[in-house]
C-alpha positions in Angstrom: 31.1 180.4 132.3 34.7 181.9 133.7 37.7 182.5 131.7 36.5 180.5 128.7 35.0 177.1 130.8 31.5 176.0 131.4 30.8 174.1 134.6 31.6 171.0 134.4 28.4 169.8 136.3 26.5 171.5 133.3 28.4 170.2 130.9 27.3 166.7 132.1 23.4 168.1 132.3 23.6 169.3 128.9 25.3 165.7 128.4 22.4 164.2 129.4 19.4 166.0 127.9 21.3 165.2 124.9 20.6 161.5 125.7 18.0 161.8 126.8 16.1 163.3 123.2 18.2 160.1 121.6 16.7 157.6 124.1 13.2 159.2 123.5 13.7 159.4 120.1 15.1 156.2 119.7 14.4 154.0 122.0 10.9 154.9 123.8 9.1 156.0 119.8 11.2 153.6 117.6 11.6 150.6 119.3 9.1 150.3 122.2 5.9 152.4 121.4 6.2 152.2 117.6 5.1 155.7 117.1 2.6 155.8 113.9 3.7 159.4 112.7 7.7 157.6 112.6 6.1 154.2 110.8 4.0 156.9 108.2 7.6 158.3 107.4 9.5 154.9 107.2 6.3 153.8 104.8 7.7 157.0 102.8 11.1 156.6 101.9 11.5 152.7 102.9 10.7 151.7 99.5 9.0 148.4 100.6 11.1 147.7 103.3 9.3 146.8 106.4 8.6 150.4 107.7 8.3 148.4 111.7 12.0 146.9 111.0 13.3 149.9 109.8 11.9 151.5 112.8 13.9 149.5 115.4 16.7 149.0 113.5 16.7 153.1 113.5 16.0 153.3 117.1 18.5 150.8 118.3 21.0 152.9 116.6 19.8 155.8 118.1 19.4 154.2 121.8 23.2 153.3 121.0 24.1 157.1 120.6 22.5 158.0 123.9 25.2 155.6 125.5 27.8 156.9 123.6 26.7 160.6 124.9 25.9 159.5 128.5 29.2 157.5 128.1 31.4 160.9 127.4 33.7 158.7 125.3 34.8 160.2 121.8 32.6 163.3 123.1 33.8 165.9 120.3 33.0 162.9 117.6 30.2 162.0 119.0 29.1 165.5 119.1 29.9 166.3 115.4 27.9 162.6 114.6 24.9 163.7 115.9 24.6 166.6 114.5 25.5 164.8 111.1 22.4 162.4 111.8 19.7 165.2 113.0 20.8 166.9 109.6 20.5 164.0 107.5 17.2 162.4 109.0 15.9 166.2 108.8 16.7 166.1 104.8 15.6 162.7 104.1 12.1 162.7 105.8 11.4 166.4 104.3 12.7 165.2 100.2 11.1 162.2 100.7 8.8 161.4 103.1 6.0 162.4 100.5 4.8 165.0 102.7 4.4 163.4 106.0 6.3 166.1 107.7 3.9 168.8 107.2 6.2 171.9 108.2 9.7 171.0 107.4 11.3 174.1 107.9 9.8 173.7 111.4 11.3 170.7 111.8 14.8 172.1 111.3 14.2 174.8 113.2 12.7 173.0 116.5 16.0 170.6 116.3 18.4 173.8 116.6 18.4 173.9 120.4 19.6 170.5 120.2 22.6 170.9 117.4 23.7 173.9 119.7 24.0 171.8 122.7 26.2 169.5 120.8 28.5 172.5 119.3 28.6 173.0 123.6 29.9 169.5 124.1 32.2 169.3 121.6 33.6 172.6 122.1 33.8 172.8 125.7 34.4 168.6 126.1 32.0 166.1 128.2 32.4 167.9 131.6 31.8 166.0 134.6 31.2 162.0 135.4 32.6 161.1 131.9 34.5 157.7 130.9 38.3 158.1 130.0 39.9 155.5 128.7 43.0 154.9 130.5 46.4 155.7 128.9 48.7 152.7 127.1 51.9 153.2 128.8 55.0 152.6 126.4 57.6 150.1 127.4 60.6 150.7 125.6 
């Protein structure tokens, strides 16, 4: 870092591992490989609801958020969203996932290296390889 700016080529890296714990998350232990430790919490707090529904339906919304990082669209929203989402998902399996999540305080804890990366991104903006949307030019 110079002057106040990260590389833009990290910013992209940091970008990507970013997605990359989303399409894990998400996508890969959700949707795909049904993790049984994810399905135990769901059974939790799902209240009867199918816990392998609520999975994907989870995941797929997760896999969605790991475009929206790789995309580098909205980046400081995106950023803030995520962050919203670890936090929440954090609370709601601790409260109530009947003790499923033996260590919750570790849980918050080992999801810190990820919430600073995204106070990175949406402080210092999605660095290289990002989408912009193109400008509306005004006709008047």
């Amino acid at each position: 870092m110079t002057n106040g700016v990260i590389n833009p080529k990290l910013l992209f890296a940091i970008r990507m591992v970013l997605a990359s714990i989303w399409l894990y998350n998400g996508l890969w232990l959700k949707v795909i490989a049904l993790d049984p430790h994810h399905l135990d919490i769901l059974r939790s707090v799902g209240h009867g609801t199918d816990p392998v529904f609520l999975s994907r339906l989870i995941g797929s919304c997760e896999t969605l958020l790991g475009c929206g990082i790789i995309s580098g669209l909205f980046y400081r929203f995106v950023s803030y969203f995520q962050i919203g989402i670890i936090l929440l998902m954090n609370v709601v399996g601790s409260v109530f996932g009947g003790g499923t999540i033996p260590h919750p305080f570790g849980l918050i804890i080992s999801n810190l290296p990820t919430i600073m990366c995204a106070l990175i991104v949406a402080q210092y903006g999605p660095g290289a390889y990002a989408l912009k949307i193109p400008k509306k030019k005004m006709w008047i």
